[in-house]
C-alpha positions in Angstrom: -15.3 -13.5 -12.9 -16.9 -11.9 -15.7 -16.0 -8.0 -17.2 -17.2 -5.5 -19.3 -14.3 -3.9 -20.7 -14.0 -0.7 -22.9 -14.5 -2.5 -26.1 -17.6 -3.6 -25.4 -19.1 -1.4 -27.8 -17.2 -2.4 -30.3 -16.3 -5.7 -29.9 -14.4 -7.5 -32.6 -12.0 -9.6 -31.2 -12.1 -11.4 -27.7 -9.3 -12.8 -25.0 -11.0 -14.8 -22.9 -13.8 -13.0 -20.8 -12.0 -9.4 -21.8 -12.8 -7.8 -25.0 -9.8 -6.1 -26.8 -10.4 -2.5 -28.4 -10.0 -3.4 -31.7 -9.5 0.5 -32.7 -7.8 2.2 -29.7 -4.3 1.8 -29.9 -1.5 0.4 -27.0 -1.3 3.1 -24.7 -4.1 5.8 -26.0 -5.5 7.5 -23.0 -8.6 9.3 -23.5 -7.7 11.2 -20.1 -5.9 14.2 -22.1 -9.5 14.8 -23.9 -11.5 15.4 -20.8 -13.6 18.3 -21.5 -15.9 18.2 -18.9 -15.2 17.8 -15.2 -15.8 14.2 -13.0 -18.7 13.7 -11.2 -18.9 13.7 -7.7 -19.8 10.3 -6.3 -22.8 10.9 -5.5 -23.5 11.9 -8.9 -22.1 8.5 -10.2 -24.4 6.5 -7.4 -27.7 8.3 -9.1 -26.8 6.9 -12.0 -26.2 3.9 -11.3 -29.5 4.2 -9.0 -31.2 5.2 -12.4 -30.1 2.1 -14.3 -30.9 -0.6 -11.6 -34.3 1.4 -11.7 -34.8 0.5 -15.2 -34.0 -3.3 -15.0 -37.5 -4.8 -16.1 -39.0 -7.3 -14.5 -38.5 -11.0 -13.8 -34.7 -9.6 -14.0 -34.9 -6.6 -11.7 -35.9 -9.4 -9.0 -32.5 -11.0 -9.7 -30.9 -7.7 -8.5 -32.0 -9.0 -4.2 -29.5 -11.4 -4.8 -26.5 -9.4 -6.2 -25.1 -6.6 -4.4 -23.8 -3.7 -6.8 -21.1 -1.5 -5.9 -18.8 1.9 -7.2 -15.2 1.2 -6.9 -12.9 4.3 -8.8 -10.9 1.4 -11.2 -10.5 -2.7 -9.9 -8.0 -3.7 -7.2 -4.5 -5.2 -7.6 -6.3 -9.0 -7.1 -9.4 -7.8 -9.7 -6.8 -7.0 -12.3 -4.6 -10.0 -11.3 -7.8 -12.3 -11.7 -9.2 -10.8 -14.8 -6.0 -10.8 -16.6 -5.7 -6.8 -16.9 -2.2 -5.7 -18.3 -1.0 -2.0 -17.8 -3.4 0.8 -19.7 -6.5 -2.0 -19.4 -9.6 -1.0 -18.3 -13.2 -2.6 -17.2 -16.3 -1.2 -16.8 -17.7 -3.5 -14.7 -17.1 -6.8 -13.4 -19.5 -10.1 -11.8 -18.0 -11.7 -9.1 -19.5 -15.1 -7.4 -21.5 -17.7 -8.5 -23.9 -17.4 -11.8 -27.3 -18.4 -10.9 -27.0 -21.2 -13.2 -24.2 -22.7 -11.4 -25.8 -22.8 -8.0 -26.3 -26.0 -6.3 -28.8 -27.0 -3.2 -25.2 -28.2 -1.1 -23.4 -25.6 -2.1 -22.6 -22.4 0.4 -24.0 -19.2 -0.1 -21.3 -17.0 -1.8 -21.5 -13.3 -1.6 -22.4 -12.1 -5.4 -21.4 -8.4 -6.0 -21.4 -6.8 -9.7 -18.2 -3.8 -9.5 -18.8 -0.4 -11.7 -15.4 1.3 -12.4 -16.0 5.0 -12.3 -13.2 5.8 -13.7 -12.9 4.1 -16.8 -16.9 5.0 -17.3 -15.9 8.6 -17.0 -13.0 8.7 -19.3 -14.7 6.9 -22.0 -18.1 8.6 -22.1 -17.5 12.6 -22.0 -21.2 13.2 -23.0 -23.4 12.9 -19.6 -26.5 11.1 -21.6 -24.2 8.6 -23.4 -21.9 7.9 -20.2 -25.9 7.0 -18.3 -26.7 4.4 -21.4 -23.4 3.0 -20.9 -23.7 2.7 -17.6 -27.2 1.1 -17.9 -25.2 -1.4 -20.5 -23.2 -2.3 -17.9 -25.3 -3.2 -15.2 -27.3 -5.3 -17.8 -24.2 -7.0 -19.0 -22.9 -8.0 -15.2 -26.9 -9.1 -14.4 -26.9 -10.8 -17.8 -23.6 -13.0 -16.3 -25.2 -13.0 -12.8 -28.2 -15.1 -14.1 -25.9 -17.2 -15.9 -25.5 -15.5 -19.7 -22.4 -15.5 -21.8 -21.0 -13.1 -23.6 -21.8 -14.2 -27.0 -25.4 -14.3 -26.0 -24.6 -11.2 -24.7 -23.7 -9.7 -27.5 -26.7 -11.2 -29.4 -29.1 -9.4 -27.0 -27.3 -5.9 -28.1 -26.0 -6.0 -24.2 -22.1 -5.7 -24.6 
């Protein structure tokens, strides 16, 4: 399983497939600095709609294989399996098998990439900045889909 996490714009140090936020301290909650209010889901899915639109081609073909959902922040198991302590976030996480790992015996396993609304929201107040980082996201989760890890992630300017 495979995360972007809200350091991903600034990452400087790294736990295993989480990013810490090397400047937001324990416990900061950028909830109190709302300033403008949530949007509505549907809202959220146009975005997201947006950014699978702009995947460019040979990798926007990966995207029949991976389903891509909107889930408000990740489930008791996703945060059990990603190693998420209390006040962690992710923006997004890959779940399944990377195309690089398939195998012609193996089973197909359902492969679904996760935005968290939520944590999107908090973190981006500005509605142009909150669509790049949601486009970010989407690449990251592709980029681990097709078998990319996150230092080459990071190389691409994709974290």
């Amino acid at each position: 399983m495979a995360a972007t996490t809200r350091a991903q714009r600034a990452p400087a140090t790294r736990a295993g497939s989480i990013w810490a936020m090397p400047d937001r301290k324990p416990g900061f909650s950028r909830r109190r600095l709302r300033r403008r209010p949530a949007l509505t889901s549907i809202q959220f899915r146009d975005l997201v709609a947006r950014a699978l639109d702009s995947v460019p081609e040979p990798f926007a073909g990966a995207l029949d294989d991976v389903a891509v959902v909107v889930e408000d922040a990740p489930s008791p198991q996703q945060r059990r399996e990603l190693g998420l302590g209390p006040g962690d976030d992710v923006y997004g996480v890959f779940e399944g098998v990377s195309r690089t790992e398939w195998a012609s015996d193996w089973a197909v396993i359902p492969n679904k990439i996760t935005l968290f609304r939520i944590a999107l929201e908090e973190d981006f107040d500005d509605p142009a900045e909150l669509e790049h980082e949601v486009r970010v996201t989407v690449l990251h989760e592709l980029g681990h889909f097709l078998g990319i890890d996150e230092s080459r992630l990071h190389e691409l300017g994709v974290d």
